[in-house]
C-alpha positions as CSV (number, residue, x, y, z in Angstrom):
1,X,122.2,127.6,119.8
2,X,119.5,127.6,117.2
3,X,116.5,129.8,118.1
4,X,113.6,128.7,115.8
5,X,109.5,129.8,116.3
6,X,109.3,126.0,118.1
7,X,112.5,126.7,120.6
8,X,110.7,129.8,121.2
9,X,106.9,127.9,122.1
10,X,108.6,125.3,124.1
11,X,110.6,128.3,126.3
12,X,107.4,129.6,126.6
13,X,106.1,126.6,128.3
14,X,108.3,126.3,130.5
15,X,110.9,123.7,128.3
16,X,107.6,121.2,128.1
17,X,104.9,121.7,125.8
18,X,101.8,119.8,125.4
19,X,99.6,120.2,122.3
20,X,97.0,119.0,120.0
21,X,97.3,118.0,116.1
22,X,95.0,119.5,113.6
23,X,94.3,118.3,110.6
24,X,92.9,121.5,108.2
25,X,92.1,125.0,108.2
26,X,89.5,124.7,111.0
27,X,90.8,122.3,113.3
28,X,94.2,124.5,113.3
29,X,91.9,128.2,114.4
30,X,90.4,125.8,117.2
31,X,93.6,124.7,118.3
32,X,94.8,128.5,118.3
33,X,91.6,129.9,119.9
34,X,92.2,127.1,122.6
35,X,95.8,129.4,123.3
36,X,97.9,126.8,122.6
37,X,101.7,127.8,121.0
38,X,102.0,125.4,118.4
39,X,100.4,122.6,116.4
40,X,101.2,119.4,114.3
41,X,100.0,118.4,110.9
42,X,99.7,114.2,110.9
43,X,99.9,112.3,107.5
44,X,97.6,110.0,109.7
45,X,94.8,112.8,109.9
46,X,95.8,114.5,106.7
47,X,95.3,110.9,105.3
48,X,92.3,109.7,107.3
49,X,90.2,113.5,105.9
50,X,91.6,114.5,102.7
51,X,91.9,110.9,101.1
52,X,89.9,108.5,103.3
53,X,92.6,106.1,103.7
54,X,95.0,104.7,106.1
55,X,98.2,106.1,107.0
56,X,100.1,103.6,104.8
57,X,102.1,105.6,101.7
58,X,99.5,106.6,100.2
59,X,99.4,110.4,101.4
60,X,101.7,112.1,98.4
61,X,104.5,114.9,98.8
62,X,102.2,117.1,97.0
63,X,99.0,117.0,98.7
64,X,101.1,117.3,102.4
65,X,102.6,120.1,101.7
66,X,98.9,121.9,100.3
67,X,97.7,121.4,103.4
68,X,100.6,122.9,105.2
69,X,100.6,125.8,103.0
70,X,96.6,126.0,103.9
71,X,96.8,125.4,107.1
72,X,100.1,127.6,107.6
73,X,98.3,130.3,105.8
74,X,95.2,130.1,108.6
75,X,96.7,130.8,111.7
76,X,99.4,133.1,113.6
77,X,100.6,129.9,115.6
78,X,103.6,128.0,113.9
79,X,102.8,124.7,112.4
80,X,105.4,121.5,112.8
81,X,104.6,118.8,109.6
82,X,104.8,114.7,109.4
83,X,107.0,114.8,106.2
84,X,107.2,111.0,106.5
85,X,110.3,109.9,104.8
86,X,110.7,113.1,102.7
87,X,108.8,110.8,99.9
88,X,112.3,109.6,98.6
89,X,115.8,109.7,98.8
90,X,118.3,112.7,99.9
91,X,116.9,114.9,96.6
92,X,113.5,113.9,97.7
93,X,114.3,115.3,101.0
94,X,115.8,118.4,99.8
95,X,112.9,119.3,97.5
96,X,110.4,117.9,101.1
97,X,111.9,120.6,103.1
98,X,112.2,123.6,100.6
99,X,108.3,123.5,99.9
100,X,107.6,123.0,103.7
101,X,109.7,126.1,104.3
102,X,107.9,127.7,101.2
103,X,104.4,126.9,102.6
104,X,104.9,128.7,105.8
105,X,105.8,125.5,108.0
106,X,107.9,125.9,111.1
107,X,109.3,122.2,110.9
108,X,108.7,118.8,110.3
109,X,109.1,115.3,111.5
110,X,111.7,113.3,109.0
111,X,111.7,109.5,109.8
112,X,113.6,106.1,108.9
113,X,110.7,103.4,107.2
114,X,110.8,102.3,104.1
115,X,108.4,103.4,101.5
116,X,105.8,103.3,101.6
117,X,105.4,104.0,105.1
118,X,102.6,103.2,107.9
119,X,101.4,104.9,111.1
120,X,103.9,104.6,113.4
121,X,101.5,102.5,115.8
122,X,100.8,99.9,113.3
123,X,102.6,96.6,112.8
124,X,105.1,95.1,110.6
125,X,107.1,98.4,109.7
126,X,110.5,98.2,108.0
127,X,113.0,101.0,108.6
128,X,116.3,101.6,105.8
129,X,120.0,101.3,106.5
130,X,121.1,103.6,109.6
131,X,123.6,105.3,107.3
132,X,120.9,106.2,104.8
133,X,118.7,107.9,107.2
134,X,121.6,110.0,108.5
135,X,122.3,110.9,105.1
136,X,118.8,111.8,104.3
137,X,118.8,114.0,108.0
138,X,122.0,115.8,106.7
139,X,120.7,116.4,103.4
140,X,117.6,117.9,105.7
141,X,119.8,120.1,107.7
142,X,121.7,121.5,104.6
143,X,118.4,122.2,102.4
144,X,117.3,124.2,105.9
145,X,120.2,126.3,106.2
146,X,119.4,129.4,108.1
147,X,115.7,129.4,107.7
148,X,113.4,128.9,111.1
149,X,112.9,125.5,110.8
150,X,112.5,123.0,113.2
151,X,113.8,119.4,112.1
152,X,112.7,116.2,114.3
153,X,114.4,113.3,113.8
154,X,112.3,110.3,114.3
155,X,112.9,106.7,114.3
156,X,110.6,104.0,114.1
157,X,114.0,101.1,114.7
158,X,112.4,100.2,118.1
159,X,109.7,98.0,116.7
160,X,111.9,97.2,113.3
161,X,115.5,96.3,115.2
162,X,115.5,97.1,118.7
163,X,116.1,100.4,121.1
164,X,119.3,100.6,121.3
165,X,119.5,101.0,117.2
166,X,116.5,103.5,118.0
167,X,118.9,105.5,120.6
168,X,122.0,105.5,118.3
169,X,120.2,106.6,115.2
170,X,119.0,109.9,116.9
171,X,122.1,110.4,118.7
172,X,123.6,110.5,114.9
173,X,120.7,112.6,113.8
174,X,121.3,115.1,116.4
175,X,124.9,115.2,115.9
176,X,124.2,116.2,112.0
177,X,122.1,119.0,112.9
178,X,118.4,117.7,114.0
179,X,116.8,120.0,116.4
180,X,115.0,117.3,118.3
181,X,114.6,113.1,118.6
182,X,111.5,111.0,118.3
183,X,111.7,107.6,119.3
184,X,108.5,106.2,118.1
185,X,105.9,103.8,119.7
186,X,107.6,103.2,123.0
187,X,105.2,100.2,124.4
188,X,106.1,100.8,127.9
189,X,107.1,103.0,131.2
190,X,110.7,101.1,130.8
191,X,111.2,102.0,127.3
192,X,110.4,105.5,128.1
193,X,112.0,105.8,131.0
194,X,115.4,104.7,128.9
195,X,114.4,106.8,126.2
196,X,114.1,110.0,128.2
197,X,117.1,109.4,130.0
198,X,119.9,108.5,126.8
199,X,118.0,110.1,123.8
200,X,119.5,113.6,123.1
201,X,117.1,116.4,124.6
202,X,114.7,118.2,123.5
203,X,112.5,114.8,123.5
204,X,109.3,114.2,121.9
205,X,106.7,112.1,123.1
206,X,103.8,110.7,120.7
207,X,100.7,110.7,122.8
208,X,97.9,108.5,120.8
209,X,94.7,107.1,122.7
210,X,94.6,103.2,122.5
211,X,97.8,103.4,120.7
212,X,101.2,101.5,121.9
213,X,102.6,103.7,124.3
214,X,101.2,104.7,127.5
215,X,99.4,107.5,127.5
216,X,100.9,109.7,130.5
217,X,100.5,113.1,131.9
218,X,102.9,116.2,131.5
219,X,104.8,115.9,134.9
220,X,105.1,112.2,133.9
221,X,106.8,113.0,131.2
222,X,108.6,115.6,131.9
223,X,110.3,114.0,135.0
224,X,111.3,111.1,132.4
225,X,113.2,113.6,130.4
226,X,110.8,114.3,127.6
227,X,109.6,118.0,126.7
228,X,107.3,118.0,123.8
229,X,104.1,116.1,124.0
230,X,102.1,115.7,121.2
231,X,98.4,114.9,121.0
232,X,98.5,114.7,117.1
233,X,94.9,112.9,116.9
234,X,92.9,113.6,119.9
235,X,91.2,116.0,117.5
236,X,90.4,113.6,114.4
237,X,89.2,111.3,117.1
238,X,86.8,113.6,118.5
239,X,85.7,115.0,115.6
240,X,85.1,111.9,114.1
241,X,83.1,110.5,117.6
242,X,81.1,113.8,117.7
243,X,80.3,113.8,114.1
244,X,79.2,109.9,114.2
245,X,77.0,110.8,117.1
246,X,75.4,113.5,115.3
247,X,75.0,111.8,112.3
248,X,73.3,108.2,113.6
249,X,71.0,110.5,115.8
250,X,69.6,112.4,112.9
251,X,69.3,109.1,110.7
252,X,67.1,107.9,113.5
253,X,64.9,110.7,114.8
254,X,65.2,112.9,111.6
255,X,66.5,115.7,113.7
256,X,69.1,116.9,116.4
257,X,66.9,117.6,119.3
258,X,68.8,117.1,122.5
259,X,72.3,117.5,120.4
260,X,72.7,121.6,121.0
261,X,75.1,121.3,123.3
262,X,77.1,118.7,122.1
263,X,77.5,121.0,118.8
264,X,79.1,125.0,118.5
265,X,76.5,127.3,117.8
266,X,75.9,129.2,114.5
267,X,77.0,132.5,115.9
268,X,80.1,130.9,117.8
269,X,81.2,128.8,114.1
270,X,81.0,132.4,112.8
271,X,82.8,133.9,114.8
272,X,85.8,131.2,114.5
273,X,85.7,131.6,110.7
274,X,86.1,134.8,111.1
275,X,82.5,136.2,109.2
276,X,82.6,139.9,111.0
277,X,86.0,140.0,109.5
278,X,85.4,139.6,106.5
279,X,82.1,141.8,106.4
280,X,84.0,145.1,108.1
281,X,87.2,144.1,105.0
282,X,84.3,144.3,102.5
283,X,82.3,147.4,103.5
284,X,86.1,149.4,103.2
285,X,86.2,148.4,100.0
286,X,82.2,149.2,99.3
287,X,81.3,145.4,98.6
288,X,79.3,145.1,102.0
C-alpha cells in the first residue's frame, strides 16, 4: 500500500476530502491559511490568469510546471497538478512527471483527450485509443518510481464514447499503478451513482459551479463511493466576481466607499504575504 503526502491528507479527513483549487502563489497561502490539507493547480485557472485564454491546449508543459514549482515553493501543504495529457506521448509523459516531481508537486491528474485538449466541461472533446492512454499511465507510474507522488488517472471517454469505456479505462489505469480514478463530467445523479459504485476507489469527484455535473455536498458524495472532492475553480470564480465588482464600482464613483468589507485589509494582506517575516529575516542579517 502506497503511502504518499495525498493518502496521508485524505486519512486525515476521515478517507473524504473536500478542497479548493488555487491558481498562484497567493491563492495557494489562502487556501492553507483556510486549514485545508491539500490543494489543486487547474490548467483551466493556470490558463484563465497566467495567459488569458481558455482551457483549450494552449497552456504549455513549461509554463504548468513554473507555476507548480512557484506555487509548490509557497506553501507547507502538498500541491496535486492538471498535467493534461502529459503534453505528448509516453516520453512526453515521462519528462511531465519528472519536472512535476522536480518542482515540489505531490501529484498530478494525467488524462485521455487528444491534443490539444479542452476543459473537461466543454463540448466536442476527442479522447485517444484506450491502449494508448494505458501506455502513457504506465510510462507515468514507471517515471514515478518510489517518489511521493500521487497519480490520478482521469478519463474524459464518458462524453467522447460512453461510461462504460470511461469505467474500463480506469479500471486498467488502476491496475498499472494509478493511485486514484477520475471519471470526468458525470451529467447526472445516475452516472455518479454508477461511477462511485464500479470505478476503483479512492474516487475523485470534480465539483465546478454551473458546470455539467451536479454540484453535491460531502455526505452526498461520499455515500456514492467517492472520496476526494475537488472545488478546483470556486476560487478563480470568486476572485474574478470580487475583483469585477470592485473594479466597475471604482470606474463609476471614482472610489471604493462602501467596498471595505468586501476587500482584506492592508494589515491582514500583510500579514498573508508574510511582511513581518521578512522584516525580523532582514534585521538578523542588519538589512532592516
Amino acid at each position: 500500500m502506497r503511502n504518499t503526502r495525498i493518502h496521508r491528507a485524505l486519512a486525515s479527513e476521515g478517507g473524504h476530502l473536500v478542497f479548493p483549487g488555487c491558481f498562484d502563489c497567493l491563492s495557494a497561502r489562502l487556501v492553507q491559511k483556510a486549514g485545508f490539507p491539500m490543494s489543486f493547480i487547474s490548467g483551466y485557472s493556470v490558463a484563465a490568469t497566467a495567459l488569458g485564454e481558455p482551457d483549450m491546449g494552449l497552456l504549455t508543459q513549461t509554463e504548468i510546471v513554473d507555476q507548480a514549482r512557484r506555487v509548490c515553493g509557497s506553501v507547507g501543504i502538498p500541491i496535486l497538478v492538471d498535467a493534461d495529457t502529459g503534453y505528448g506521448n509516453p516520453l512526453n509523459v515521462v519528462r511531465t512527471v519528472k519536472l512535476m516531481i522536480a518542482a515540489g508537486a505531490a501529484g498530478c491528474f494525467l488524462e485521455d483527450q487528444v491534443w490539444p485538449k479542452r476543459c473537461g466541461h466543454m463540448r466536442n472533446k476527442r479522447v485517444i485509443e484506450r491502449t494508448e492512454y494505458i501506455e502513457k499511465i504506465r510510462a507515468a507510474v514507471e517515471a514515478r518510481g518510489d517518489a511521493d507522488f500521487f497519480i490520478v488517472a482521469r478519463t474524459d471517454s464518458l462524453a467522447a464514447v460512453s461510461l462504460a469505456e470511461a469505467l474500463t479505462r480506469v479500471q486498467l489505469a488502476r491496475e498499472t499503478g494509478a493511485d486514484a480514478s477520475f471519471v470526468e463530467a458525470p451529467e447526472s445523479l445516475d452516472h455518479l451513482r454508477v461511477i462511485g459504485k464500479e470505478s476503483p476507489h479512492p474516487n475523485v469527484a470534480n465539483m465546478i459551479e454551473h458546470g455539467k455535473t451536479p454540484v453535491l455536498s460531502k455526505a452526498e458524495l461520499a455515500a456514492l463511493g467517492f472520496h476526494i472532492i475537488l472545488y478546483p475553480l470556486a476560487g478563480l470564480f470568486a476572485a474574478a466576481k470580487a475583483m469585477e465588482t470592485v473594479f466597475r464600482k471604482l470606474r463609476v464613483d471614482a472610489n471604493t466607499k462602501g467596498l471595505s468589507e468586501q476587500m482584506m485589509n492592508f494589515g491582514s494582506f500583510n500579514e498573508l504575504i508574510g511582511v513581518d517575516e521578512k522584516y525580523r529575516l532582514a534585521e538578523r542579517f542588519g538589512a532592516g
